[in-house]
N, C-alpha and C positions, 0 to 999 in steps of 0.2 A: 432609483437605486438598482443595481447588478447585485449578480451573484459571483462573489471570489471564489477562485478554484487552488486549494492546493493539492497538491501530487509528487508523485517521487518520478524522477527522472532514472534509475537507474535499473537493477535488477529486483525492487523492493529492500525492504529491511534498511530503507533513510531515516527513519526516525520521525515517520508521518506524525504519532501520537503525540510524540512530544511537544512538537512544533504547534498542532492544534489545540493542546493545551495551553500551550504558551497563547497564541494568539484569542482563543474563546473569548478574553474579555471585553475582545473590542467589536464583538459581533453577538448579536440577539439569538440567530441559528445556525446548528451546523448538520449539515446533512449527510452520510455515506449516501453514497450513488451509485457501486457496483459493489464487488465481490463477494467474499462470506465467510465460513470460520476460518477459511485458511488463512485470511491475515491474520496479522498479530501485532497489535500496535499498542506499545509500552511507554508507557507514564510513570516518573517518580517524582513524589512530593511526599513533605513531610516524614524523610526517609524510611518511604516504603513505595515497594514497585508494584504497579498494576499492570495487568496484561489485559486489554478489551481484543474480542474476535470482531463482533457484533455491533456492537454500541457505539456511538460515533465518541469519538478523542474527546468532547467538553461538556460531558457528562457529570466531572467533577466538580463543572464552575455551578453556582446558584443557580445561578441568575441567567443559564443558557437554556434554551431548547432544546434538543437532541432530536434527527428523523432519521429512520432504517429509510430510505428508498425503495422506490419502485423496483431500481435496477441488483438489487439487493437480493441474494440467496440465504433463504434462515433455516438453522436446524432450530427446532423447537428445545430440544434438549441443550444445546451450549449457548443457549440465548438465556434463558431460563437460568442456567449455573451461573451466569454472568452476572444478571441482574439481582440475584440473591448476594453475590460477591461485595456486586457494588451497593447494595442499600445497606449491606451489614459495616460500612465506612462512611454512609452519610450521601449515599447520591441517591437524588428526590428521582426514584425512576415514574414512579404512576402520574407524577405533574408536568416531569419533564424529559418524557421521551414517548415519544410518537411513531407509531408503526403502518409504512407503508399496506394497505389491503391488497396494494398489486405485487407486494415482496411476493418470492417465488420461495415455496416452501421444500425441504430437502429434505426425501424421504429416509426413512431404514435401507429399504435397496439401493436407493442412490449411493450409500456407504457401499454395501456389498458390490453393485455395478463397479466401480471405482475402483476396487481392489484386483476384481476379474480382468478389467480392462488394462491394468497396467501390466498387471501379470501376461497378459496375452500378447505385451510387447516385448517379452522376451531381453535382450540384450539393448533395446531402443526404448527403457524407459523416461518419461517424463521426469517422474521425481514429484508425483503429485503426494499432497498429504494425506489421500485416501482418505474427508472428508464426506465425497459423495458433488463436488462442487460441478466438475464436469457434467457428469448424467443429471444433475438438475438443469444447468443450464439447457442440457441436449433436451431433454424435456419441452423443456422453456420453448424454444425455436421449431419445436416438434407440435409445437399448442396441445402438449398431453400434462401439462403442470399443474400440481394444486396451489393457490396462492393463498397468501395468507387471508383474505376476504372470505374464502372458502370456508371456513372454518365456522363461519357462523350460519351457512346453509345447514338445511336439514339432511339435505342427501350430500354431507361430506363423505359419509363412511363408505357411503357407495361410492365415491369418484376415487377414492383412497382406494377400497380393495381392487378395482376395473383398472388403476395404474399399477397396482402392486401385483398383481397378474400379468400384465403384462412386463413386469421388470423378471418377474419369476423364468417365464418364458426365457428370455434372454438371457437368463443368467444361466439356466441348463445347457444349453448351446454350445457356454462355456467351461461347460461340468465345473461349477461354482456355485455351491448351496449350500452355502454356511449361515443357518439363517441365525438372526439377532435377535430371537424372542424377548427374551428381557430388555433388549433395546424399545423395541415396538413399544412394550410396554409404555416403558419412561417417556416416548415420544408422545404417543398420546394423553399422558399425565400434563405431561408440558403443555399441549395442545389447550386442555380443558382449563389449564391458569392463565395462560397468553389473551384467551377472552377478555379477563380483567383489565388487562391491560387498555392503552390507546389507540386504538387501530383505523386510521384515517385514508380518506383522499389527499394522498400528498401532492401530489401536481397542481392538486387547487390550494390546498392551503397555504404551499409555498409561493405559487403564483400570486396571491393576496396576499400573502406577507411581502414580497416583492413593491406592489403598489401601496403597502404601508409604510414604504421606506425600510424596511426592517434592515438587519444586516444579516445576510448569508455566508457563512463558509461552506462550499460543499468539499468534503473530504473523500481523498481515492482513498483506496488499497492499493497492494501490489507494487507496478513499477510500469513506465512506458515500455522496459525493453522489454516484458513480459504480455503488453496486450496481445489479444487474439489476431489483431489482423496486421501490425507496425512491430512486433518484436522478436524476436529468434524463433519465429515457428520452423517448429512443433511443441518448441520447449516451452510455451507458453503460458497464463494462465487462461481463464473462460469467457471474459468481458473485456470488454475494453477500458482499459486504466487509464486512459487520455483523456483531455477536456471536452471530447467531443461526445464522450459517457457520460460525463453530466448534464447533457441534453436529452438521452436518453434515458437515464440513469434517473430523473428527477422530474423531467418533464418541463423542461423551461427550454425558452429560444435560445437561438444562438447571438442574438443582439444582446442577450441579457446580461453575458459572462463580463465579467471585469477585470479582476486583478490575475493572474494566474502565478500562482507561488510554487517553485519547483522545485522541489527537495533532492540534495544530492550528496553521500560522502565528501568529505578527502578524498575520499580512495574509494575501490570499490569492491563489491563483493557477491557471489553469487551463492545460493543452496537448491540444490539437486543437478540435475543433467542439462546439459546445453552450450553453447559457445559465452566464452569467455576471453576476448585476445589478451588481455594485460592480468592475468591470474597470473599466481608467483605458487610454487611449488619448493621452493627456496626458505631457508631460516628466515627472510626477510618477511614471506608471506607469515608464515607463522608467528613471528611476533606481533603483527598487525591484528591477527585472529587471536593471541592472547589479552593482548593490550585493548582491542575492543569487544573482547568477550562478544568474539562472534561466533554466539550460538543461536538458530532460531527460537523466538518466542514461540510458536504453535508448536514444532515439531521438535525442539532441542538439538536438531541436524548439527555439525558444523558449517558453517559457511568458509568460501574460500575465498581468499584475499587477492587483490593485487593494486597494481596503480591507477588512480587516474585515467579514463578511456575517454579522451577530449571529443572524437572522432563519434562514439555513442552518443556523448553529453548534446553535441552541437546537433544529432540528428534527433534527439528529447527534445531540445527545445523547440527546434520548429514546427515539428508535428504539435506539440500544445502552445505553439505562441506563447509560451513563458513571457511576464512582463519582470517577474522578482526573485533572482536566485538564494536559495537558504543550502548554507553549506553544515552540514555535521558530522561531525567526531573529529575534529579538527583536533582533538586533544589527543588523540590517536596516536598521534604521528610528531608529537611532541620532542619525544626522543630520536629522531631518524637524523642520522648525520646527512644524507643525502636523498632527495625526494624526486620523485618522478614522475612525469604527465607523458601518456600516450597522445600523440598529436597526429600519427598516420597509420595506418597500416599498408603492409608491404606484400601482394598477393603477386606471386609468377612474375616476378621481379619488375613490378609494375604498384607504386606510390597513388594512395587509396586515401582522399581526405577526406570521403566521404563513406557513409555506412550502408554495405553492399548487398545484393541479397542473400546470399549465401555467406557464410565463413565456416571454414573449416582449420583442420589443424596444420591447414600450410602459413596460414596467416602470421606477418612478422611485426611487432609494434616500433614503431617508430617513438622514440621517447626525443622529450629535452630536462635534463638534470636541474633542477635546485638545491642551494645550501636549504640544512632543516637549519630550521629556530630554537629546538633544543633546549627548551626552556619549558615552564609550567606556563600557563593562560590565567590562571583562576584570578586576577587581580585586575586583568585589564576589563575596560568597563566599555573603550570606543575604538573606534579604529587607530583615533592615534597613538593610544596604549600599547597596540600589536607590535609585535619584533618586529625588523625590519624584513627578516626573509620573511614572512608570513603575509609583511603585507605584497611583498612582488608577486608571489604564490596568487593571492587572490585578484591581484593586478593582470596577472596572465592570462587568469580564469577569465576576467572581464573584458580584456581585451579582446580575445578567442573567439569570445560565446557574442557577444555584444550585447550582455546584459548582468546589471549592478547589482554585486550581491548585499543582500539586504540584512539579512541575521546570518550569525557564526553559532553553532552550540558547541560546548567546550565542553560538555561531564552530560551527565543523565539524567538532574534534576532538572526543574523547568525555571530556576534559576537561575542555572547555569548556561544562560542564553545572551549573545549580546547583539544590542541593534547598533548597525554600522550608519548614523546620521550624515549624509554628504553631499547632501543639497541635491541629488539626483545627479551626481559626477561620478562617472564610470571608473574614474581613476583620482586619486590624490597628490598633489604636487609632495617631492621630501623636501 
């Protein structure tokens, strides 16, 4: 047995939770691998919407296991709110959710760090959600972190004040000392409940659930065009959101992985600073950001819209060997008399099919037009149901990328998902 990987291909904000909901039932475990409160991965059923930071997406199902990773940043405090959330609706967290001892724990100053640091970029900010997720990791790579195993030594408070000291220090430097005392507080309240909790060797337990056959999903955050080392750096986040983070991220081989499912818009869309070639600044952007209420889950930001970036798509999926494309919010774009896929970009009058290291604001997209479909979705059940523009739309996609998309989600329930059966054929005869 492998471990399946899904991930989002885009700038984040695909609709990771969803789709890991949807799929839970066909798998025993699901694991997060990287990031930390700053995703936000939204589930609705039984019309009511959940937002988890923390908690992996199939937390909801019975009958799944749930693991925080190794590669995994926790606040004690929005983990804690979380699992209160969720047990007040029926999810078994003390049977079935399991917590990495090598999670990296994200202190009070970590927040405060984070805030200093963006502040000190002046007109060059990131657009982080001043979580604290950076300065943990920096931490992390720094070997000055507390992990969540820590917690049950006796000399935590001393490893806690000897970091918290020296975050102090640094944060003077930046005459930034707004400290969070009642924060602290809360943090270590959380700290002393989190004990109860399960708190495991996850690289072994997953590794033996591996040779029990078991079924894995490991679940990203974020977005490929966001990893730290493959996506629009600077603009980045702190981990790597690629599959090559659930090796690290978990602790399994690289023989291990299997299926790799890559989550992508319609269309696309990004929140905070950084390169975006196919954003629309136009009525068109904006009714795409009404029509998909695109607001972020963590922060409420707006997110910005545009089309389709084929040129980003095709360089997501190589870097994660995608085997299974899942396309959402296809319902988005329902009403668009005319749709659009970026297929190149145009730098110094020089045709760019590929994704460069630099883009800036000279960059020109190359589009090709589609009739839209113009219709509601909510009925069709297969592929052969789809309009016919919609299906050339994802016929293109398949053609482009050279890989079959596998589910379509049409609405925000996890209902409202459909699998596209087609024998493993890229494309459908009309």
């Amino acid at each position: 047995m492998k471990i399946d990987v899904l991930l989002g291909l885009q700038w984040g904000d695909e609709g990771k939770g969803k789709i890991v909901d949807v799929l839970t039932p066909k798998y025993d475990i699901i694991a997060r691998f990287q990031g930390g409160p700053n995703a936000g991965h939204t589930l609705e059923f039984n019309e009511i919407k959940h937002v988890l930071h923390t908690i992996p997406s199939g937390i909801f199902r019975e009958n799944s296991i749930n693991i925080i990773g190794n590669g995994v940043v926790i606040d004690p405090v929005i983990l804690l709110e979380e699992i209160i959330k969720a047990e007040k609706i029926g999810a078994k967290i003390k049977s079935n959710l399991l917590i990495s001892k090598k999670a990296t724990l994200i202190m009070p100053t970590h927040r405060l760090l984070d805030h200093a640091y963006e502040k000190a970029k002046g007109n060059d900010k990131i657009g982080t959600t001043n979580k604290g997720i950076g300065p943990a990791y920096t931490d992390k790579i720094a070997r000055m972190s507390l992990k969540i195993g820590d917690i049950f030594k006796n000399n935590f408070k001393e490893k806690y004040n000897i970091a918290k000291e020296y975050h102090l220090k640094l944060l003077k430097t930046f005459d930034y000392l707004e400290i969070e005392e009642n924060y602290e507080k809360k943090w270590f309240e959380a700290i002393k409940l989190l004990e109860g909790y399960q708190c495991i060797d996850s690289e072994i337990f997953i590794n033996n659930s591996i040779l029990e056959n078991k079924k894995i999903l490991a679940e990203g955050a974020q977005g490929t065009m966001l990893d730290i080392d493959f996506g629009t750096y600077p603009f980045v986040t702190s981990s790597n959101t690629i599959t090559c983070g659930v090796c690290s991220g978990l602790g399994v081989a690289p023989q291990k992985i299997g299926e790799v499912f890559g989550i992508c818009k319609a269309y696309c869309t990004r929140v905070g600073s950084g390169p975006f070639p196919t954003k629309l600044t136009n009525e068109t952007g904006k009714k795409m950001q009404d029509q998909g209420h695109e607001f972020g889950s963590t922060t409420g930001r707006p997110r910005d819209c545009g089309w389709l970036d084929l040129v980003a798509l095709k360089y997501a999926i190589m870097i994660d060997g995608v085997t299974q494309l899942i396309l959402t919010k296809v319902d988005v774009l329902n009403n668009f008399d005319i749709i659009k896929v970026g297929i190149a970009y145009k730098v110094n009058n020089e045709i760019l099919d590929h994704f460069p290291y630099e883009l800036n604001d000279d960059v020109e997209v190359v589009y090709k037009e589609f009739k839209g479909w113009n219709c509601e979705l909510e009925n069709c059940k297969s592929f052969v149901d789809l309009p016919i523009e919609l299906k050339k739309y994802l016929q293109f996609i398949e053609s482009e990328t050279k890989v079959m998309v596998k589910y379509l989600s049409v609405g925000a329930d996890r209902k409202q998902t459909i699998e596209l059966n087609r024998n493993g054929k890229l494309t459908d005869e009309e």
